[in-house]
N, C-alpha and C positions, 0 to 999 in steps of 0.2 A: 464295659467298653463296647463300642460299635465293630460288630463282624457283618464279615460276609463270606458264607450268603445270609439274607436276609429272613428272619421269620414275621411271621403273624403279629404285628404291633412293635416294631421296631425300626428307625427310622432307618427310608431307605432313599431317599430324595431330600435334596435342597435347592429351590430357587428364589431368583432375586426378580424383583418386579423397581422400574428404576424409571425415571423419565429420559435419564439419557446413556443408553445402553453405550456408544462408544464413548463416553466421557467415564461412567462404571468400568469400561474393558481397561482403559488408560489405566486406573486408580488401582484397579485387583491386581492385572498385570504387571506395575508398577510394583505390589505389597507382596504378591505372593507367586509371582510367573508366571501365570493362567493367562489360557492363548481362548481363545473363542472361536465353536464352531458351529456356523448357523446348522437348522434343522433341518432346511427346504424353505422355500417358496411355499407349500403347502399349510408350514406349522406356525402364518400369522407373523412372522419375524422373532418367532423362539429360538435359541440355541444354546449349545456346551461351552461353559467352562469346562479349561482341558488345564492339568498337570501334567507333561508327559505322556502324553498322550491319553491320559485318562481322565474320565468324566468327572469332575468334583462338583459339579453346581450346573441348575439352570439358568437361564435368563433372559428377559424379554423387556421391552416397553411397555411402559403405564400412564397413562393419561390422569390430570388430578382429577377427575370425574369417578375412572378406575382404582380409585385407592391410594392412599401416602407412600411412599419409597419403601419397601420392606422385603423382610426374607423371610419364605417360607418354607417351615420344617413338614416333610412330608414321613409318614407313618404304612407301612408297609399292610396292605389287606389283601387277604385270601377271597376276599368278595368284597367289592365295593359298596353294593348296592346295600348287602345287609349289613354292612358297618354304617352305611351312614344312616341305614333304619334305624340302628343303636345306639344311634350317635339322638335322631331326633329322640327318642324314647327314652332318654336320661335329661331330656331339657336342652339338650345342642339344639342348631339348627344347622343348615344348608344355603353357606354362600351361592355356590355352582352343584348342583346335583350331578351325581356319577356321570358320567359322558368317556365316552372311547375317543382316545389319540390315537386314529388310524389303527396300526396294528402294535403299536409303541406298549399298550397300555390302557386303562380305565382310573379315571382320578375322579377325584371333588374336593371341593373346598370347603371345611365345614367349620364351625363354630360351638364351640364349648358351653358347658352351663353357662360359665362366666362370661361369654363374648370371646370369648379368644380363637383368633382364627387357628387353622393345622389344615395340613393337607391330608388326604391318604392316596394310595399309590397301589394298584394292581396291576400286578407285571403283564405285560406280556412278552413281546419281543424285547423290552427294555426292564432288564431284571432290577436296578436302582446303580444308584452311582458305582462309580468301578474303584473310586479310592475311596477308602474312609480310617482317622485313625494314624495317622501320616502327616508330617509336617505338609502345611498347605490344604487342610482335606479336613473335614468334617469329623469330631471327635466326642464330643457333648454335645445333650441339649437340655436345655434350664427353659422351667416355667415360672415366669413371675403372673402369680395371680392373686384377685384378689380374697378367694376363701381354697385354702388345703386341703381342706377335708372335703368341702364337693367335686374341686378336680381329683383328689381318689376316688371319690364313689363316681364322678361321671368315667374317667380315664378306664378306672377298673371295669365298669358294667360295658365299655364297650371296644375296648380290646382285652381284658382280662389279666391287664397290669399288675405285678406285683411291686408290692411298697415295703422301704426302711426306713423307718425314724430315728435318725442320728443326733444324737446331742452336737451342735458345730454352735461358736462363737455366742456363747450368752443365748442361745436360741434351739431349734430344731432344723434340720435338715431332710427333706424326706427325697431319699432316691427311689426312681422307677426301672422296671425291668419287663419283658417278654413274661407271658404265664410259662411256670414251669422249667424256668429260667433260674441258676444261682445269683450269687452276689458277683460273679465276674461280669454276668450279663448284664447288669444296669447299662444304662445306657443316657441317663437323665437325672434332674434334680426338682423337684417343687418347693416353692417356697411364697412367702408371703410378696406382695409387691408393696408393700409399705412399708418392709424393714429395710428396703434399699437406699437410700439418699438417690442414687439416680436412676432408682427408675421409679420413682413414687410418680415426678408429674407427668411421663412420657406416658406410663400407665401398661396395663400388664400386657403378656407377648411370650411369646417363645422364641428364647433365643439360641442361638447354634454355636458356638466353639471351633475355633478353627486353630490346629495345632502349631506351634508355630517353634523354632531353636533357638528364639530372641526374644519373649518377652515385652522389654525395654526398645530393641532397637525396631518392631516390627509399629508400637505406641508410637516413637515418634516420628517414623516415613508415615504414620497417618496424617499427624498433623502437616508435617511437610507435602502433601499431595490433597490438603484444601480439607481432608476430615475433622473427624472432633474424638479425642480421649475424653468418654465419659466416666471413668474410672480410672486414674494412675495406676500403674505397675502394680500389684500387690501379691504378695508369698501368702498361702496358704497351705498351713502344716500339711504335709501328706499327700496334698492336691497339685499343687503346682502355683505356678507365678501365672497371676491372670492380667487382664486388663479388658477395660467390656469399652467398646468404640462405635463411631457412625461414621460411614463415608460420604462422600461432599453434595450428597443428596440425602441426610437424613437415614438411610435405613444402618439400626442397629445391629451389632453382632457382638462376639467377645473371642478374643486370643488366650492364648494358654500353653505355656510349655509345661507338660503335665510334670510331675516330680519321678515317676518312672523316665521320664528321658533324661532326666538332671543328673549331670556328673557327681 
């Protein structure tokens, strides 16, 4: 499960990059209560999603030159600069190379053996989100990719992830964890992007989890507020009732009332 405070290779950030930031505010706001608080004038037209006054999410405008509609899961580093060294020396690459946000922080945006984007995140003044784990609030994160075994050995050689390989539905499931972490600290799941039916053509990605006390009725104010259920409702022994969705611009995520909240 996601805690905080945060360590070394644990996700500690999530933002959405959108073409239309108040029409997104409308849609989250609308699914989950999130009020929106810009960064400054300074930060480009970045800002928070709020729960209560707490941070759950970033987000800003993207231009289709800038990239499709999407949310990015950010990975918590004790050094940027040498994570994303580790990042190119396992076959990753470097969307945006480290760079400082003010006194916020030090980020980049980097890319997997397989192409798959992730963020990492060095604190500074901004330790990572303030809720995680909480209905409305970032609780999992799932890779769909296309080889398993190279995102362990890239994930591992460069935050130093450890792995489970679970027998789940006719298949394998491999959850990830912090080095030196138990089985309480996963925080994630790997898996093939071809055994999915929806996410074979969208193609692989990290997706984030947002906790939710309805399941069912959180799937259909999607649809009701212009999104898309790419996944109906579905009970998973032991796991919870998920449903994996896109808001009215395209960017994916997935819900989940985990089975620890379930009466």
């Amino acid at each position: 499960m996601l805690t905080i405070p945060y360590v070394h290779g644990a996700p500690n950030w999530l933002d959405l990059g959108t073409p239309d930031l108040d029409g997104a505010l409308g849609f989250y706001g609308a699914l989950f209560g999130w009020t929106f608080r810009s960064a400054g004038p300074e930060a480009g037209g970045y800002g928070m999603f709020q729960l209560d006054g707490g941070t759950v999410a970033g987000g800003m405008t993207v231009t289709a030159d800038q990239g499709a509609p999407s949310w990015t899961v950010y990975f918590r580093s004790d050094d940027a600069d040498a994570t994303a060294a580790a990042a190119s020396e396992h076959g990753g690459s470097a969307e945006f190379a480290p760079m400082d946000v003010m006194e916020q922080g030090r980020m980049a945006l980097l890319r997997d053996a397989e192409g798959v984007r992730f963020g990492i995140w060095q604190p500074g003044t901004n330790k990572g989100l303030d809720l995680v784990d909480v209905p409305g609030s970032l609780c999992w994160t799932e890779l769909y990719t296309p080889d398993v075994a190279s995102a362990k050995e890239f994930y591992g050689g460069v935050f130093g992830w450890h792995t489970s390989d679970i027998p789940f539905g006719g298949g394998t499931y491999t959850t990830v964890g912090p080095a030196g972490a138990d089985e309480s600290g996963t925080f994630g799941g790997l898996l093939p992007v071809d055994a999915d039916p929806a996410e074979i053509a969208a193609g692989p990605y990290w997706t984030p989890y947002i906790e939710v006390t309805d399941t069912d009725a959180v799937a259909a104010r999607v649809q009701e507020l212009g999104g898309e259920v790419r996944m109906p409702p579905t009970d998973l022994p032991d796991v919870g009732r998920i449903a994996k969705v896109a808001d009215p611009y395209g960017a994916r995520f997935a819900v989940i009332r985990s089975a620890a909240r379930q009466d």
